[in-house]
C-alpha positions as CSV (number, residue, x, y, z in Angstrom):
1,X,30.0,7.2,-9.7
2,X,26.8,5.6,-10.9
3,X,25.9,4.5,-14.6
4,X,22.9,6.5,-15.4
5,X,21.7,3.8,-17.5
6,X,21.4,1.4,-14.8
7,X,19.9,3.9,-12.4
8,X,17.3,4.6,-15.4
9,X,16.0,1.1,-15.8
10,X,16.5,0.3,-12.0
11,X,14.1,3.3,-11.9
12,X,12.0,2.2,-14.6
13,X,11.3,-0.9,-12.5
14,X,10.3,0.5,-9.5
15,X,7.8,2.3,-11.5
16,X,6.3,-0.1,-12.5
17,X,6.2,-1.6,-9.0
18,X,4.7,1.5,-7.6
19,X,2.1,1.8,-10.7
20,X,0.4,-1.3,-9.6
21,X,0.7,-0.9,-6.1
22,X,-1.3,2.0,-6.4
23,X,-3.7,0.6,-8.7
24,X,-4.4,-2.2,-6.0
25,X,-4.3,0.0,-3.0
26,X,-7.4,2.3,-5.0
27,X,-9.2,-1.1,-5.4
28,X,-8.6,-2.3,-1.7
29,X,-9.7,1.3,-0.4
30,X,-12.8,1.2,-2.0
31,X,-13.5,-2.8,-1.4
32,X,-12.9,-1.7,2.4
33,X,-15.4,1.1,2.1
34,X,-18.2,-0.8,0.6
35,X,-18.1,-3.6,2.2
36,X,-18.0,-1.8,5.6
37,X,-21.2,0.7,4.2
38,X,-23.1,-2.6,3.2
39,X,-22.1,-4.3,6.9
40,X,-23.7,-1.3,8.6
41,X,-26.6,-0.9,5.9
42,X,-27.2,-4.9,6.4
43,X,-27.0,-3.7,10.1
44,X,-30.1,-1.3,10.2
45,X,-31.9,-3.2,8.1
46,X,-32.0,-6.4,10.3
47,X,-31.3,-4.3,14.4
48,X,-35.1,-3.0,13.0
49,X,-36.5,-6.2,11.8
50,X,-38.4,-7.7,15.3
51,X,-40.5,-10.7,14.7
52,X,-40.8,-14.1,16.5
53,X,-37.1,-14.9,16.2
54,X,-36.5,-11.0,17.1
55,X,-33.9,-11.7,19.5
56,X,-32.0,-14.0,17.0
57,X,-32.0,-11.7,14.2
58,X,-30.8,-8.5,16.4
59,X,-28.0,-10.9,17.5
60,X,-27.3,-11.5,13.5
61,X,-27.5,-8.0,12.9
62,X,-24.5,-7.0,15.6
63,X,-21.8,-9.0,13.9
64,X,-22.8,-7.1,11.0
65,X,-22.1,-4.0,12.8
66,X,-18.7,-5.0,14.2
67,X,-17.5,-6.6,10.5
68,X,-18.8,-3.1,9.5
69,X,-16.8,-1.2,12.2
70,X,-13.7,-4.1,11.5
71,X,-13.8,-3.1,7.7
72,X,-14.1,0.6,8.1
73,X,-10.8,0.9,10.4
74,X,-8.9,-1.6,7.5
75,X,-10.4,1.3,5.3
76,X,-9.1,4.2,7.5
77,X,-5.3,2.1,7.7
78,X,-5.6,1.4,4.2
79,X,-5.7,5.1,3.2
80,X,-3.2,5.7,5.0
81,X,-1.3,3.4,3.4
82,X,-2.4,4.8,-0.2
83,X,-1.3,8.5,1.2
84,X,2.1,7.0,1.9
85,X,1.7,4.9,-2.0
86,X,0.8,8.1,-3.4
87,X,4.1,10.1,-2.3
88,X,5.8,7.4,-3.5
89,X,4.1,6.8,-6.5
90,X,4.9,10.8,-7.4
91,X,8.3,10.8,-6.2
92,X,9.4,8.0,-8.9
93,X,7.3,9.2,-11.6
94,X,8.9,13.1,-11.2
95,X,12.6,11.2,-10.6
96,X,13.3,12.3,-7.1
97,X,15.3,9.8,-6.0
98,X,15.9,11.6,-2.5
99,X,12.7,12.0,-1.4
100,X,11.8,8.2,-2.7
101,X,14.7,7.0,-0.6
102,X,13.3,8.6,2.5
103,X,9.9,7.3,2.1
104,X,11.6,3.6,1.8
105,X,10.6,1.7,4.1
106,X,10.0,-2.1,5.4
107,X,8.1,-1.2,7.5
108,X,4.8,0.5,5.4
109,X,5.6,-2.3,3.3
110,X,4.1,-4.8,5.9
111,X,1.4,-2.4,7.1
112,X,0.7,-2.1,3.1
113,X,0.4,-6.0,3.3
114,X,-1.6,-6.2,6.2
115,X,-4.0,-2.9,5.8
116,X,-4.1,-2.6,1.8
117,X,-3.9,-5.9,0.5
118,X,-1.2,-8.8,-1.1
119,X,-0.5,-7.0,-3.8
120,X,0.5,-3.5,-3.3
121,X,2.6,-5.0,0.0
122,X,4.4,-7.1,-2.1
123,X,5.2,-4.9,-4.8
124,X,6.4,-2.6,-1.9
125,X,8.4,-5.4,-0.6
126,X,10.0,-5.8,-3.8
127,X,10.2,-2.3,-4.5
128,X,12.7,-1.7,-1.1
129,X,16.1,-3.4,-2.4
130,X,15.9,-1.6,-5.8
131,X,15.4,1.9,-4.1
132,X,18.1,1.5,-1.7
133,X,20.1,0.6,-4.8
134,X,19.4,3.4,-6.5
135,X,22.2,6.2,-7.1
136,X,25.0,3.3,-6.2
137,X,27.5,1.5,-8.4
138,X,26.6,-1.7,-9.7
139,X,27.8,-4.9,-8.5
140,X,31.1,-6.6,-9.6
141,X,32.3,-2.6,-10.8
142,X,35.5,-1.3,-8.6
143,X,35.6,2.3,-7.5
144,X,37.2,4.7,-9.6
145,X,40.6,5.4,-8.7
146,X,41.6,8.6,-7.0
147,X,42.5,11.5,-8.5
148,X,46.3,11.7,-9.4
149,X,48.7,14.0,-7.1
């Protein structure tokens, strides 16, 4: 059996964990999306721009297309990412505990790293002992003893 306490501030944690994760992972999805609109705006503005040194300045203006096109797939894996943050997010805050412990995973935790910033990968990180945790006796506290026969 499980102490409902611990469970409740184990759960409170993870909250808390998941509240700024998907703060950050908002604020990474929309620094992607910018940046990669301003990469391809910067991109027509200076692909049209032909003067003597038209030949440099078209050659300046492709790496701003691929950063653009770079920045807009982090943007695409990044809300992804938040789609995965969100279910999490709403699974804590209603106190499913199942469905948060199916959505647990390492794995999106590294992707969140990679694709959606420090911050909400490391609070996912962190976030993956406690929810395994979750529902389970805590440490140093024997099994109750069978029932008598």
């Amino acid at each position: 059996m499980s102490n409902p306490n611990y469970d409740q501030s184990k759960l409170a944690s993870i909250k808390t964990y998941m509240l700024i994760a998907f703060i950050f992972n908002i604020i990474a999805m929309i620094g992607f999306i910018l940046g990669a609109l301003s990469e391809i705006w910067a991109y027509a503005t200076w692909a049209g721009y032909y003067d003597v040194f038209g030949a440099y300045y078209t050659g300046f203006a492709t790496g701003f297309l691929i950063t653009g096109i770079i920045l807009l797939v982090f943007a695409i894996f990044a809300v992804i990412v938040f789609m995965r943050v969100r279910k999490m997010y709403n699974a804590v805050n209603a106190g499913d505990i199942a469905t948060l412990k199916s959505l647990n995973n390492m794995m999106w935790a590294i992707l969140a790293l990679i694709f959606a910033g420090v911050l909400p990968g490391i609070m996912l990180i962190i976030s993956v002992g406690p929810i395994n945790e979750l529902g389970q006796a805590p440490m140093g506290q024997a099994p109750p003893p069978p029932p008598p026969r």
